[in-house]
Kinemage of the C-alpha trace (Angstrom):
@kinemage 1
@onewidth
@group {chain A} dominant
@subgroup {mainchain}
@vectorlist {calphas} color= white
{ca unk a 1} P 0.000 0.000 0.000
{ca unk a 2} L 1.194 3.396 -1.286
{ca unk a 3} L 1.828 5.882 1.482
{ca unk a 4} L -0.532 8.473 0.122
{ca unk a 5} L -3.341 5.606 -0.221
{ca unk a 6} L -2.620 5.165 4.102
{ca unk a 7} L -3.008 8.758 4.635
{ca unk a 8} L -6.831 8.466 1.836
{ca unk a 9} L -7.849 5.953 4.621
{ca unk a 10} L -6.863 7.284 7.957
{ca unk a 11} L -8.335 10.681 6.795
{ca unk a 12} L -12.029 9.303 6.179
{ca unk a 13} L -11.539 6.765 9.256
{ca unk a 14} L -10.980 10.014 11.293
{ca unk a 15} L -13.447 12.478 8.917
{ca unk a 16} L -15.783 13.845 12.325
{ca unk a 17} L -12.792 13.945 14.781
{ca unk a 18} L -11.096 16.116 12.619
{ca unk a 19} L -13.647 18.596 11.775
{ca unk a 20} L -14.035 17.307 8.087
{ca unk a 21} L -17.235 18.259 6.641
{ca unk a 22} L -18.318 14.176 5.085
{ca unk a 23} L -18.995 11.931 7.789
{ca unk a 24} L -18.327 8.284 6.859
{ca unk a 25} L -21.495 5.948 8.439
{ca unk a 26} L -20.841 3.307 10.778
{ca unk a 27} L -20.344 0.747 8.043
{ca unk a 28} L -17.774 2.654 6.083
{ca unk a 29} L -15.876 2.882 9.243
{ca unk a 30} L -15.363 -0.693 9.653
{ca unk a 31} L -14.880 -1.501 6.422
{ca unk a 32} L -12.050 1.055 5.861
{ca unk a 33} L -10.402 -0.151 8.689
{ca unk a 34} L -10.660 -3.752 7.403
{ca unk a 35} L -9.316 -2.566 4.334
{ca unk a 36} L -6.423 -0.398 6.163
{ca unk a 37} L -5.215 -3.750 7.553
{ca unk a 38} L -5.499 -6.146 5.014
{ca unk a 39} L -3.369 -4.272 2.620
{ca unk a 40} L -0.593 -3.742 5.334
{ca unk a 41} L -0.893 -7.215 6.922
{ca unk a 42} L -1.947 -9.502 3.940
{ca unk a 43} L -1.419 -12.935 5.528
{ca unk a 44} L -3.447 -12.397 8.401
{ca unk a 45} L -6.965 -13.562 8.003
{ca unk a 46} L -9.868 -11.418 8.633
{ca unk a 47} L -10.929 -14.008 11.432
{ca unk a 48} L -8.012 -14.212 13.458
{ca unk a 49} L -7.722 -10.629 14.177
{ca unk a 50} L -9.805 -12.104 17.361
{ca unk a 51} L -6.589 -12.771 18.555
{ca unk a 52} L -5.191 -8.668 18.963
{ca unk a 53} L -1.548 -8.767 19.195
{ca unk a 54} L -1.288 -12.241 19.340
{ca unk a 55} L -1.678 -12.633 15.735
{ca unk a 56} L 1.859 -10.761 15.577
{ca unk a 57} L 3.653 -13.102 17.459
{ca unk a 58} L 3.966 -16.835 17.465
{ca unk a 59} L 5.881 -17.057 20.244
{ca unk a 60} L 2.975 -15.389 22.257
{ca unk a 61} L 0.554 -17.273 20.242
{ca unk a 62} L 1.981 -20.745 21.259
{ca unk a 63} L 1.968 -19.183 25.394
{ca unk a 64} L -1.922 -18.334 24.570
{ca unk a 65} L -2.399 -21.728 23.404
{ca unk a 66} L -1.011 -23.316 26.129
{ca unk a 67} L -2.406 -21.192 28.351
{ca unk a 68} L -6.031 -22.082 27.420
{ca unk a 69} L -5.543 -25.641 27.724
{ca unk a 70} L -5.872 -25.577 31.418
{ca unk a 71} L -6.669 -22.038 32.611
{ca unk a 72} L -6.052 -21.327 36.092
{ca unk a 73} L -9.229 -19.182 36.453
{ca unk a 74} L -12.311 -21.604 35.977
{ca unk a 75} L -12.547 -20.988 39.590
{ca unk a 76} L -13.308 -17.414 38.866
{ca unk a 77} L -15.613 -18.898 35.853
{ca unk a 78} L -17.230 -21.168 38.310
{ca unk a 79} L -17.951 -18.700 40.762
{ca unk a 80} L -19.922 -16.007 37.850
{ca unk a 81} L -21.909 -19.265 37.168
{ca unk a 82} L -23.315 -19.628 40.406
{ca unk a 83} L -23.496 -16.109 40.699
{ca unk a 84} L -25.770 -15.970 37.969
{ca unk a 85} L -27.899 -19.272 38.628
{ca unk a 86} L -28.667 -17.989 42.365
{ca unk a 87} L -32.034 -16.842 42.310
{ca unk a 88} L -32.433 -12.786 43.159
{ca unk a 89} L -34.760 -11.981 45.893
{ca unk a 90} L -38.289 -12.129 44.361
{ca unk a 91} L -36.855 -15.337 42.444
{ca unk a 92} L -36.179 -14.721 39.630
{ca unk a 93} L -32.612 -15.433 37.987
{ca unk a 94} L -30.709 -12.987 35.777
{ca unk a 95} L -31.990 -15.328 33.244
{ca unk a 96} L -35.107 -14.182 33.017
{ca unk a 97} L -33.797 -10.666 31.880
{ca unk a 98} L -32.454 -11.313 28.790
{ca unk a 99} L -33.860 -12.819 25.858
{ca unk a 100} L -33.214 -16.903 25.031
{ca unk a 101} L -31.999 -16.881 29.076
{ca unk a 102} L -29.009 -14.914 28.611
{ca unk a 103} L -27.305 -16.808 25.363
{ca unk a 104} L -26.034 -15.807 22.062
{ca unk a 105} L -27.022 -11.821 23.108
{ca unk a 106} L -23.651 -10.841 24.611
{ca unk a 107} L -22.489 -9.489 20.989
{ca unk a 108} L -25.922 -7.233 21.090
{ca unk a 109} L -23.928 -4.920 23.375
{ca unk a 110} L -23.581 -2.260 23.305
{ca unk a 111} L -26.869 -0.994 21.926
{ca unk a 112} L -28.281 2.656 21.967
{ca unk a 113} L -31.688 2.523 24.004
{ca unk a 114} L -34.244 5.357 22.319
{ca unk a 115} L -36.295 5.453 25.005
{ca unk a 116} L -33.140 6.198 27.409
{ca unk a 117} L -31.409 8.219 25.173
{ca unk a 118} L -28.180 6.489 25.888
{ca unk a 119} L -25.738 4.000 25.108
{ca unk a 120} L -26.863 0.267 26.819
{ca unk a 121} L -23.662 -1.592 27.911
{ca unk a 122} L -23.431 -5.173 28.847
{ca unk a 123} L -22.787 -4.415 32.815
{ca unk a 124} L -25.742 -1.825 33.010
{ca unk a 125} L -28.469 -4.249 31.253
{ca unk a 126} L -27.052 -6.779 34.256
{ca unk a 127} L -26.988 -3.942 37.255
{ca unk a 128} L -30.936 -2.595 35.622
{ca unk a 129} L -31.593 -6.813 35.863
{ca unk a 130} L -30.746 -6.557 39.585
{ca unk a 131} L -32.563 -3.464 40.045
{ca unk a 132} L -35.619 -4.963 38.622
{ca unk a 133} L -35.799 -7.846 40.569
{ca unk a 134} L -35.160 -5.685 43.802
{ca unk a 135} L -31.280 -6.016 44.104
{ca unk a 136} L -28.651 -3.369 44.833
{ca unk a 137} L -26.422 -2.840 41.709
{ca unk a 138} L -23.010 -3.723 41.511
{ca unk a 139} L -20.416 -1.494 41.142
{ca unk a 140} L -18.621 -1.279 37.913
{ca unk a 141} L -15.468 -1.180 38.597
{ca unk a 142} L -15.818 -4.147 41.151
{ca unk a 143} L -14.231 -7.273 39.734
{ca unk a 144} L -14.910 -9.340 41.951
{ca unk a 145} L -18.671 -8.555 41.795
{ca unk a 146} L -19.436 -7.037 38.140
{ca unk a 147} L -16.596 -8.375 36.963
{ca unk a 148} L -16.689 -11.966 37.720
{ca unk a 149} L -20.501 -11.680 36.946
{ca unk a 150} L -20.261 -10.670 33.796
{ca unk a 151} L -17.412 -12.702 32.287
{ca unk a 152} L -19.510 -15.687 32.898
{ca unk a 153} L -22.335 -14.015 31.517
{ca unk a 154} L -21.132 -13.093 28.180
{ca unk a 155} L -19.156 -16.497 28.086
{ca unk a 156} L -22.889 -17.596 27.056
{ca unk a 157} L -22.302 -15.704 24.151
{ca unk a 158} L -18.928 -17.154 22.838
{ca unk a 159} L -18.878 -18.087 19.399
{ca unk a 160} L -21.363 -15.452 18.849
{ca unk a 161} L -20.679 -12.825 15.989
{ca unk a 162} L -20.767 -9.182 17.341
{ca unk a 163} L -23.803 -7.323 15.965
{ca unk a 164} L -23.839 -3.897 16.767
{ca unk a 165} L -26.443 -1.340 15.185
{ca unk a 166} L -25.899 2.127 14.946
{ca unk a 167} L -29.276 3.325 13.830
{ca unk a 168} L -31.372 6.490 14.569
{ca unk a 169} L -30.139 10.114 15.217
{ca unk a 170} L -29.054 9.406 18.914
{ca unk a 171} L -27.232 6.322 18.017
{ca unk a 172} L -25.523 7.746 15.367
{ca unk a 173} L -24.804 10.873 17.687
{ca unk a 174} L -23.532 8.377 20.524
{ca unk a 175} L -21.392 6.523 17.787
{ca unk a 176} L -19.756 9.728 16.608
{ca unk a 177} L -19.115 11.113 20.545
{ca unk a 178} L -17.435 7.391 20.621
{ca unk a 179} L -15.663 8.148 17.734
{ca unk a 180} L -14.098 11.920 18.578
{ca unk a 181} L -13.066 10.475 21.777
{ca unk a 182} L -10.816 7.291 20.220
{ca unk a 183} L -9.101 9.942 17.778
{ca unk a 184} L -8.618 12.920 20.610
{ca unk a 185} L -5.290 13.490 22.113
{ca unk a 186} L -5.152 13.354 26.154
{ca unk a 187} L -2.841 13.488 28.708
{ca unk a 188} L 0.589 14.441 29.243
{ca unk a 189} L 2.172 12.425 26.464
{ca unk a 190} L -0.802 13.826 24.534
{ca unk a 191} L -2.033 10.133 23.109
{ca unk a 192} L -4.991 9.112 21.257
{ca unk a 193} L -6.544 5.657 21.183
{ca unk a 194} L -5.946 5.416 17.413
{ca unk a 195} L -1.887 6.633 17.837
{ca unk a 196} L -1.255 3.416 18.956
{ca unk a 197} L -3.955 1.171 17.373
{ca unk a 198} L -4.594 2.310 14.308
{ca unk a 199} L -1.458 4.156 12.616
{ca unk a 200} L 0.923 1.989 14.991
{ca unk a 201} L -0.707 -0.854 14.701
{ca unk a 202} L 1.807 -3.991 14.622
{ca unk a 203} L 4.608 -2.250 15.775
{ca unk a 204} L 6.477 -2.802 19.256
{ca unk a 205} L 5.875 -0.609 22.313
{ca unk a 206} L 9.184 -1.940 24.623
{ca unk a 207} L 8.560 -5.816 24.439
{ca unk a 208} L 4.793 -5.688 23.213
{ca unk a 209} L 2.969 -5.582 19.886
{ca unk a 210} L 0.441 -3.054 19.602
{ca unk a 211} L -3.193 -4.772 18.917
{ca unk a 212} L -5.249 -3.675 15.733
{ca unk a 213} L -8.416 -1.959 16.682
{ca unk a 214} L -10.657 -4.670 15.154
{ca unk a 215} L -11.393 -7.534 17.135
{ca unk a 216} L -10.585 -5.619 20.562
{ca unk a 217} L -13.554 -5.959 22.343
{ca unk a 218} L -14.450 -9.609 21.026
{ca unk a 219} L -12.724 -11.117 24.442
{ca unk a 220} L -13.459 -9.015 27.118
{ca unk a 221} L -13.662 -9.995 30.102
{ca unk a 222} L -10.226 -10.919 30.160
{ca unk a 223} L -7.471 -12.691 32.585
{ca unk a 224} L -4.202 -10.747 32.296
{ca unk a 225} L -0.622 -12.390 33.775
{ca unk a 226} L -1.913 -14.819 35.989
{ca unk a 227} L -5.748 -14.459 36.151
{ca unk a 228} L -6.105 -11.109 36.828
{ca unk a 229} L -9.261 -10.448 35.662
{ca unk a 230} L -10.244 -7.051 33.498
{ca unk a 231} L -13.203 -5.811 32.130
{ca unk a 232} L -13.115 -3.600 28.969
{ca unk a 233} L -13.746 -0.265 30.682
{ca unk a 234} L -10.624 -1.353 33.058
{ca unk a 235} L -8.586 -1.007 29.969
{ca unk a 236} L -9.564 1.765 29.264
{ca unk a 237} L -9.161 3.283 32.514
{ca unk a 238} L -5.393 1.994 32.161
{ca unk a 239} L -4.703 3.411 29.092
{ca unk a 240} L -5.734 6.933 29.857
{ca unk a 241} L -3.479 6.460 32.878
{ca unk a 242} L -0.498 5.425 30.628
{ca unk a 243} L -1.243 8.956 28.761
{ca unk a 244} L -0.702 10.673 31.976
{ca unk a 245} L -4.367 11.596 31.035
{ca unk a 246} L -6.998 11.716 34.016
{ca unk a 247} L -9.700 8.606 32.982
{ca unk a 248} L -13.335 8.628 33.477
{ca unk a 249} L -15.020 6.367 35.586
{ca unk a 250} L -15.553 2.921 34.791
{ca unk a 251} L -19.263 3.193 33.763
{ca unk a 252} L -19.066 7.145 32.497
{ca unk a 253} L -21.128 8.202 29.298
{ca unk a 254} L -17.473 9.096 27.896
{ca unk a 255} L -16.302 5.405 28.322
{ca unk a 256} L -19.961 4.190 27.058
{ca unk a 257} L -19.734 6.091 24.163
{ca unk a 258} L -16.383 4.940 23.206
{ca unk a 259} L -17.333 1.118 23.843
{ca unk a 260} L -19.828 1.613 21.464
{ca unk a 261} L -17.391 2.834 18.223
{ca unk a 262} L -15.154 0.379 19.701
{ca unk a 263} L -17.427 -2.458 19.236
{ca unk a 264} L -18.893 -1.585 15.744
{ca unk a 265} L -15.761 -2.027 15.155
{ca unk a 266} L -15.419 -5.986 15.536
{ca unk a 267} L -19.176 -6.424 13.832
{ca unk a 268} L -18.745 -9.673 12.187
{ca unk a 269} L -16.056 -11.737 14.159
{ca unk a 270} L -16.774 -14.111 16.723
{ca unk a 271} L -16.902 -13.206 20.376
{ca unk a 272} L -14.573 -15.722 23.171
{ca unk a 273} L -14.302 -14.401 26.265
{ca unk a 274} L -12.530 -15.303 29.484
{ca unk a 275} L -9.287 -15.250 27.629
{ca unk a 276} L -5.713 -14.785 28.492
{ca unk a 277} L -3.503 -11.388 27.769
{ca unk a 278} L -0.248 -10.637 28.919
């Protein structure tokens, strides 16, 4: 790929964060970025992108492998199952909130709720589920709650293909606030999300390839190092911090918002969570 055919892309990936008059829909946005990476990595399959950095690496590939044999967190899987099979206090399971019990409807979410005028994520459909059914809500940024919770929870989902619709005038606004905050510069070192993820993409950082931005948010929840376990939003909150940047709260509209481009972006692939990271 020619140089000035890069720059062609990135500039109509990046069209409404940079003030440019055309906005590219939803659809164009994913499909340029497919496009970006297929040209610049052209043995790497569309599907195994799934993978992030992983796909850069066989070395890391082969520890993945190996790791998933025998993870050492089906405790922590164990534990969001029973968590989730326990009735709530009028009886009712969190089952009984989600359509076909809970399965193959993880890669619905994010979805923008009219009626709410706001972006839906995973975690709030599970804390409004608990609500309902006369329970306190978790809090977000509680792993061992929300966390564990919810990586069983979507792990009903896994094989799944991620299905997000951006449609309506508030969805597409919430998709384009997403979007403006993945291509804005924050924080000291004065980073955005697509610096390292889009243009950077496949190159090192110290010891560690840098992930493409589709198939990101097909795995999460996640176990990092040993089975530390991370939600998407966690991320997030870590990679502001990395920018010197102050994050948002696990939970915000901001980090909503952004989960929501984010996850457009993977439409297609096949979710698998409760994976291992470095």
């Amino acid at each position: 790929m020619t140089m000035k055919r890069l720059i062609r892309i990135l500039s109509t990936i990046g069209a409404v964060a940079f003030g440019a008059s055309a906005v590219a829909g939803a659809e164009d946005d994913r499909r340029h970025f497919v496009e970006l990476y297929q040209n610049r990595f052209a043995g790497i399959q569309l599907a195994d992108y799934v993978y992030g950095a992983l796909i850069f690496s066989a070395d890391a590939k082969a520890q993945y492998d190996s790791m998933m044999v025998m993870p050492p967190w089906q405790d922590v899987i164990e534990q969001g199952r029973k968590m989730w099979e326990t009735p709530l206090k009028n009886g009712n399971t969190y089952a009984s909130c989600f359509p076909s019990e809970g399965k193959n409807v993880g890669g619905n979410y994010p979805y923008f709720d009219d009626k709410l005028g706001k972006v839906v994520t995973f975690e709030m459909a599970i804390n409004r589920c608990r609500r309902d059914n006369g329970e306190a809500e978790y809090k977000y940024d509680d792993m061992a709650t929300m966390g564990t919770l919810t990586v069983y929870a979507r792990s009903l989902s896994d094989g799944m293909s991620v299905n997000i619709k951006v449609e309506g005038v508030g969805a597409q606004a919430a998709y384009e606030t997403g979007k403006r905050f993945f291509y804005s510069r924050r924080g000291q070192l004065n980073f955005a999300c697509a610096n390292c993820h889009v243009g950077n993409a496949g190159n090192r950082v110290r010891n560690e390839f840098l992930s493409p931005v589709i198939g990101q948010t097909t795995h999460w929840p996640l176990f990092r190092g040993e089975g530390d376990l991370w939600t998407l939003q966690r991320r997030y909150v870590a990679c502001n911090a990395l920018t010197r940047a102050v994050p948002f709260a696990i939970g915000s509209e901001e980090y909503n918002n952004l989960e929501y481009f984010h996850s457009y972006m993977s439409n297609g692939l096949p979710m698998h969570t409760a994976v291992w990271r470095k």
